[in-house]
TORKE-338515 format. One line per field, with one value per residue: y negated, x, z negated of N, C-alpha, C in turn. Coordinates in pm, whole numbers, plus 50000, padded with zeros to 5 digits. Layout:
nc2 c(Y/...);
nc1 c(X/...);
nc3 c(Z/...);
cac2 c(Y/...);
cac1 c(X/...);
cac3 c(Z/...);
cc2 c(Y/...);
cc1 c(X/...);
cc3 c(Z/...);
***
This chain:
nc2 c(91015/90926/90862/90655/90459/90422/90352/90119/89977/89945/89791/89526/89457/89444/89229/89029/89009/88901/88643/88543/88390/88153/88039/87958/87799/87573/87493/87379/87218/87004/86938/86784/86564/86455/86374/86160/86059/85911/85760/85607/85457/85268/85058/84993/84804/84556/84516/84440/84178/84059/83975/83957/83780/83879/84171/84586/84903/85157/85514/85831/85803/85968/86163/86070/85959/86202/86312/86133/86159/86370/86343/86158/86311/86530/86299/86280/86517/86607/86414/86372/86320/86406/86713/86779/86743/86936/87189/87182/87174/87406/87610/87535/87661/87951/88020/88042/88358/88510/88252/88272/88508/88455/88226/88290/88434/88283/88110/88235/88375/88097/87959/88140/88087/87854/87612/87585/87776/88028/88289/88403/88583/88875/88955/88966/89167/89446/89638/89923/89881/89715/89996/90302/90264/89959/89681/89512/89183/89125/89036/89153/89190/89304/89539/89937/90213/90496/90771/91059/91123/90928/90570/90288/89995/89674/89540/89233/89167/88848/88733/88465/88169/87936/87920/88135/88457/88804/89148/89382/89643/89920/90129/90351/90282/90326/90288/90023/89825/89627/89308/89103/88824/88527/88428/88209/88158/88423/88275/88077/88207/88335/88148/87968/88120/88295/88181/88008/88160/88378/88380/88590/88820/89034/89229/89458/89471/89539/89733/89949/89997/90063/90339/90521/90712/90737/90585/90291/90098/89950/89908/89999);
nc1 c(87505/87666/87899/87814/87732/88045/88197/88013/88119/88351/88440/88256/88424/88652/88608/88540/88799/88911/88801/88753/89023/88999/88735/88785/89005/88904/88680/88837/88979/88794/88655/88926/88931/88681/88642/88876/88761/88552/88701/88852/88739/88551/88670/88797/88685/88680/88927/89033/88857/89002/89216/89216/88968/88730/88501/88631/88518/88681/88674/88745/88923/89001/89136/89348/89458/89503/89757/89858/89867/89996/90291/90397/90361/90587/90785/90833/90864/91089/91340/91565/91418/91151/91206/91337/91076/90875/91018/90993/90722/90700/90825/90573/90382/90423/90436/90170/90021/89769/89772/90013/90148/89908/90019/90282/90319/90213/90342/90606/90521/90436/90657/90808/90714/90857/91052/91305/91359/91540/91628/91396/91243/91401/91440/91305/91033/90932/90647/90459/90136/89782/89725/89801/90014/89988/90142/90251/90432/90608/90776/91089/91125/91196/91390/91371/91458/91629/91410/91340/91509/91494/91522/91361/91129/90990/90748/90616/90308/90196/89845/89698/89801/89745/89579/89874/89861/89792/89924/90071/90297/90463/90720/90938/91218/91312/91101/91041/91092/91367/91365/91549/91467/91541/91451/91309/91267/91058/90875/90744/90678/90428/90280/90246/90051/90106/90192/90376/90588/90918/91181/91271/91120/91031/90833/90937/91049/90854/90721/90949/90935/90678/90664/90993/91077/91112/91238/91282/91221/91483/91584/91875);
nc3 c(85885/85677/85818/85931/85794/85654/85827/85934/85697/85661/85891/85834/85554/85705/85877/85683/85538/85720/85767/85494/85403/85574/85568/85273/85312/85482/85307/85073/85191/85330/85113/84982/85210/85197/84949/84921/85205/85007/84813/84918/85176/85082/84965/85195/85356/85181/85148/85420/85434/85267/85429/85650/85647/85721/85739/85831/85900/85887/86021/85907/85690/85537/85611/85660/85485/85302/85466/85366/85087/85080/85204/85019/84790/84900/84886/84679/84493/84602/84505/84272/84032/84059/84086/83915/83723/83857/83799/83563/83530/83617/83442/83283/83397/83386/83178/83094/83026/83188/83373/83505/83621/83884/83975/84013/84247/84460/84461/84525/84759/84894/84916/85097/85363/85405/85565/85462/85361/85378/85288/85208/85417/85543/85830/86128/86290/86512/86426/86468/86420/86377/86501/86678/86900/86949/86838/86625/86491/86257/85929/85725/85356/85162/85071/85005/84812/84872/84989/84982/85161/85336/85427/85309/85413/85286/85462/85564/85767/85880/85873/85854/85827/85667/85364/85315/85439/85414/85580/85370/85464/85370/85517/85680/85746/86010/86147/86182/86413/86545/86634/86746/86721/86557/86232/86195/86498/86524/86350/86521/86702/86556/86446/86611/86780/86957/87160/87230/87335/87248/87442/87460/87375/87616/87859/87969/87662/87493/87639/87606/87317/87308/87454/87408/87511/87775/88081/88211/88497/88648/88371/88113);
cac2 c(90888/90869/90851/90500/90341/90434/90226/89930/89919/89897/89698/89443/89443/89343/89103/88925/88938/88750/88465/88452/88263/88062/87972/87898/87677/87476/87418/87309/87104/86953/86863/86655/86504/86365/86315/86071/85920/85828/85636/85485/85418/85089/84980/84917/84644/84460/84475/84360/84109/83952/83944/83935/83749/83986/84361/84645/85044/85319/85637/85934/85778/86090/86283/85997/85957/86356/86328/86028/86228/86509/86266/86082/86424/86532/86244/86218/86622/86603/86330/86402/86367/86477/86890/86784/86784/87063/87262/87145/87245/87563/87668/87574/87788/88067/88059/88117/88480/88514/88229/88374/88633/88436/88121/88287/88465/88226/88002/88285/88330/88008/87974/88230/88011/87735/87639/87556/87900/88139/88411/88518/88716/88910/88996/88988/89330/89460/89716/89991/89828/89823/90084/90401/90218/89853/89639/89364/89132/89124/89027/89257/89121/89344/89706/89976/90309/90604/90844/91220/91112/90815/90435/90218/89885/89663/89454/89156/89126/88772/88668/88365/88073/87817/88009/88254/88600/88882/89305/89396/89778/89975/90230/90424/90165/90337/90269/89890/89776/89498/89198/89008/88673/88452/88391/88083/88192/88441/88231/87989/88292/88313/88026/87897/88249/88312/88052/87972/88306/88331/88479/88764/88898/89040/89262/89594/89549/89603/89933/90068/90024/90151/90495/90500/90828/90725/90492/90163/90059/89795/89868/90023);
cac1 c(87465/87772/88008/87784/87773/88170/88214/87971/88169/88483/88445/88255/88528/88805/88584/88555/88944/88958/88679/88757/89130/88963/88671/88839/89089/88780/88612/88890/89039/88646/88640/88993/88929/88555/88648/88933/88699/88476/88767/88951/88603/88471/88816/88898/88629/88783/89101/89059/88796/89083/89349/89180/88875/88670/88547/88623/88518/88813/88652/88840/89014/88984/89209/89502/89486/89533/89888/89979/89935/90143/90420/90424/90406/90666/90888/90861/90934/91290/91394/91623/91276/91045/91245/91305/90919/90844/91065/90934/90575/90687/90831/90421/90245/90534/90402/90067/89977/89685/89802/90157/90088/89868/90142/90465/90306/90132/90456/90653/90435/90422/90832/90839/90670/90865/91165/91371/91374/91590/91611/91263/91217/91570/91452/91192/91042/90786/90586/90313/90025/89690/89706/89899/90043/89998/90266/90271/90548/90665/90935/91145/91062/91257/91448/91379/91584/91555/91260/91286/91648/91496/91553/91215/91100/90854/90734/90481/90257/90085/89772/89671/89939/89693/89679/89935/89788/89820/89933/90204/90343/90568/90704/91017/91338/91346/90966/91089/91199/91425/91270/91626/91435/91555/91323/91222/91193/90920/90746/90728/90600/90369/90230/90138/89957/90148/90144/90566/90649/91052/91213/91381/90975/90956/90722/91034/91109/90734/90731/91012/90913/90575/90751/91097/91176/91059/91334/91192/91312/91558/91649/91982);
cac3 c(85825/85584/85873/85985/85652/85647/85933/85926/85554/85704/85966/85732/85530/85759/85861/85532/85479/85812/85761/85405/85408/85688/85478/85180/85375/85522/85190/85001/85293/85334/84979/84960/85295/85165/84812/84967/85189/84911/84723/84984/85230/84970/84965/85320/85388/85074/85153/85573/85413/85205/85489/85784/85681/85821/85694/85945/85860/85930/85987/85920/85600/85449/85701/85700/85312/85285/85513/85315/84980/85113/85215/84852/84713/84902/84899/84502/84442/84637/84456/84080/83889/84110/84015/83743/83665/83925/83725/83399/83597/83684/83266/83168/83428/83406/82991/83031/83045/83273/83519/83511/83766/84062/83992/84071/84354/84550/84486/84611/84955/85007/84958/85189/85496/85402/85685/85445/85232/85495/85235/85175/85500/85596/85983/86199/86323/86532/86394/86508/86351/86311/86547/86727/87075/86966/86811/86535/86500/86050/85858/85614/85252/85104/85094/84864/84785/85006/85002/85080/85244/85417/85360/85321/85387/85338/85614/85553/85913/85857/85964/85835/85727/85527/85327/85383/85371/85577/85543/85323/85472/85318/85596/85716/85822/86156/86200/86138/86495/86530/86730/86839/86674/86392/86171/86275/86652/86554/86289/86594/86806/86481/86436/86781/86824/87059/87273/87261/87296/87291/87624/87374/87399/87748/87906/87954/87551/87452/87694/87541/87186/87293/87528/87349/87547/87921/88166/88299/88641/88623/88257/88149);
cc2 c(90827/90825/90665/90413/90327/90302/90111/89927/89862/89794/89551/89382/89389/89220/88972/88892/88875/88680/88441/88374/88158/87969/87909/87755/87567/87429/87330/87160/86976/86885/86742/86560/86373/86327/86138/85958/85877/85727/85559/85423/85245/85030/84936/84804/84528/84447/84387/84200/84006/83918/83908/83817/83846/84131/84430/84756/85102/85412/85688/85909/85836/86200/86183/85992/86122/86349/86271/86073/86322/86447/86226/86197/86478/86481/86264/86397/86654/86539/86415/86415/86427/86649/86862/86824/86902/87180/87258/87243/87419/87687/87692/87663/87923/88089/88155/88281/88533/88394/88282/88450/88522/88294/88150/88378/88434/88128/88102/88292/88215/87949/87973/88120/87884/87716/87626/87669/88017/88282/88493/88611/88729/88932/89014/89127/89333/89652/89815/89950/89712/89965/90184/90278/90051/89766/89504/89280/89096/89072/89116/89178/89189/89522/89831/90095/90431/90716/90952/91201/90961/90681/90364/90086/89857/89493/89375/89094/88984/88758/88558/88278/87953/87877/88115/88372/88684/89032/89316/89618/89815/90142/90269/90318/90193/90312/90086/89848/89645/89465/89116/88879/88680/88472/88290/88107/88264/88382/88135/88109/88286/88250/87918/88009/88299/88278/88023/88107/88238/88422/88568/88851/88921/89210/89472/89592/89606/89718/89986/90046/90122/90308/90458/90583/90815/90606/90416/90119/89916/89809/89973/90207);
cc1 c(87579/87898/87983/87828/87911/88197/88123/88099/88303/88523/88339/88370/88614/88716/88586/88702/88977/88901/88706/88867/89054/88856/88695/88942/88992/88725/88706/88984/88895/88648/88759/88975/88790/88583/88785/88902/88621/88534/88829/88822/88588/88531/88874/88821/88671/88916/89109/88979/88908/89231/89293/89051/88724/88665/88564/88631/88610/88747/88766/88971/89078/89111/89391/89555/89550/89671/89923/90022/90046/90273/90470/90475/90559/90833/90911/90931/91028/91357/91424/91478/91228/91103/91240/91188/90864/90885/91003/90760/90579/90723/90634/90324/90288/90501/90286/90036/89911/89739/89965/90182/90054/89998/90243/90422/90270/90230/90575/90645/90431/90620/90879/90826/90763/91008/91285/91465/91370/91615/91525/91224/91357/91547/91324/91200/90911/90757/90482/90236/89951/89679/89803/89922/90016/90097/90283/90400/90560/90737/90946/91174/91159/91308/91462/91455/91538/91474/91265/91401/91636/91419/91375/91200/91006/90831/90599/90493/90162/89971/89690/89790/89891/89556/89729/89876/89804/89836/90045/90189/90447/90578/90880/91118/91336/91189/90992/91168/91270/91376/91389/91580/91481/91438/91241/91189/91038/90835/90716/90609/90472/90195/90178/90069/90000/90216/90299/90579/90804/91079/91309/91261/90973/90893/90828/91073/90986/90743/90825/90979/90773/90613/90900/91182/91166/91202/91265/91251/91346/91614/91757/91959);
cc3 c(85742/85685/85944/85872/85601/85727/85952/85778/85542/85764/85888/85631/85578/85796/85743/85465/85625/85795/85610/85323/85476/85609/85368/85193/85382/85388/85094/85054/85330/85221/84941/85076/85236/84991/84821/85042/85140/84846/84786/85138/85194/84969/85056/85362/85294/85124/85310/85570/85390/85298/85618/85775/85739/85757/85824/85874/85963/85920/85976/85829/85533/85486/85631/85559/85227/85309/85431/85165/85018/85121/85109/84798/84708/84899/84737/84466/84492/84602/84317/84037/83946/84075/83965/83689/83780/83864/83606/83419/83561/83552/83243/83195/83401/83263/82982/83097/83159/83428/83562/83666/83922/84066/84075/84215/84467/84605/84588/84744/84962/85043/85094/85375/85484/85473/85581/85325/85382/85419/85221/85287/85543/85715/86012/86263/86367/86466/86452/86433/86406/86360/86622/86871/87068/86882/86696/86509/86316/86042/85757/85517/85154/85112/84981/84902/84873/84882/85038/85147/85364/85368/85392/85277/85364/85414/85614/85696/85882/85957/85936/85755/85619/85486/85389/85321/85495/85486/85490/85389/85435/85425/85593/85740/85949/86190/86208/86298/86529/86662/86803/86789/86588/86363/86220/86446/86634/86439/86374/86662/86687/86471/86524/86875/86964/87192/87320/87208/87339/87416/87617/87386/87540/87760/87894/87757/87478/87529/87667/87395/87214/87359/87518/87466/87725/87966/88241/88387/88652/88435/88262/88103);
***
């Protein structure tokens, strides 16, 4: 009986750390989408009234008003002020105590995803994980000091990017196999689930990572 309630508990579990980035995404993406079209909704029959003569409803104001903050946002925090006050931002949360902590870490991970921050992962790597004989594709996050005579990384496997969240492992360097991708090749492989795989992924380098010690016909 303890070995069931082990496993429904488990498998519950992972479920809930997969549906609950996903959910959280959805609600908070739900809420600026409809809180946007509530304010900009009332406002577009006024405004086509006074130019066109004429009202006309925009669905989906909610969606376009979302991109267009992001764009403002982003155009205004690459500009001289805009750091300037990002920085200034980043002194008041970096003060307080309690937000301290989820601040610089959430800013970190999201850094990390960001194309324009090539330091935060040093190499892509596939991994054994979740399981013996199957293969995850990581990046190396960072390198710590050897262990018993051997060197150790650790290797964040994502699986969700809004938000980013995913497995942080800390394993062996030679358990760490190099993938041949930039970074950006496999956060492409990534991020379109697959879908643009690169044509450094083929079918002979997965069977030798999975039988290291076996000879595949046609390889060298």
């Amino acid at each position: 009986m303890k070995k069931i309630f082990k496993h429904l508990r488990t498998k519950i579990i992972a479920g809930v750390l997969v549906i609950l980035p996903l959910g959280i995404t959805f609600i908070i993406l739900s809420f600026v989408f409809n809180t946007l079209d509530n304010i900009l909704g009332p406002l577009m029959p006024t405004v086509t009234l006074s130019i066109f003569h004429k009202k006309f409803d925009f669905p989906g104001l909610g969606i376009i008003g979302f991109f267009l903050l992001l764009y403002l946002i982003g155009a205004f925090t690459t500009n001289v002020l805009g750091r300037k006050l990002v920085r200034w931002g980043d002194r008041v949360f970096t003060a307080i105590p309690i937000v301290k902590k989820i601040y610089s870490a959430s800013k970190q991970l999201t850094e990390a995803f960001s194309i324009n921050q090539k330091t935060s992962f040093r190499q892509a790597v596939f991994v054994e994980f979740p399981q013996k004989g199957s293969f995850s594709l990581g990046f190396v996050t960072n390198e710590l000091g050897d262990l018993r005579g051997q060197s150790q990384v650790v290797v964040f496997v994502p699986t969700h990017f809004v938000p980013p969240s995913g497995f942080l492992l800390f394993l062996p360097k030679k358990d760490a196999i190099p993938s041949n991708l930039t970074i950006e090749e496999a956060l492409k492989v990534q991020m379109s689930l697959g879908i643009v795989a690169s044509d450094k992924i083929s079918v002979e380098n997965l069977e030798r990572m999975k039988y290291p010690d076996s000879k595949i016909e046609g390889g060298p």
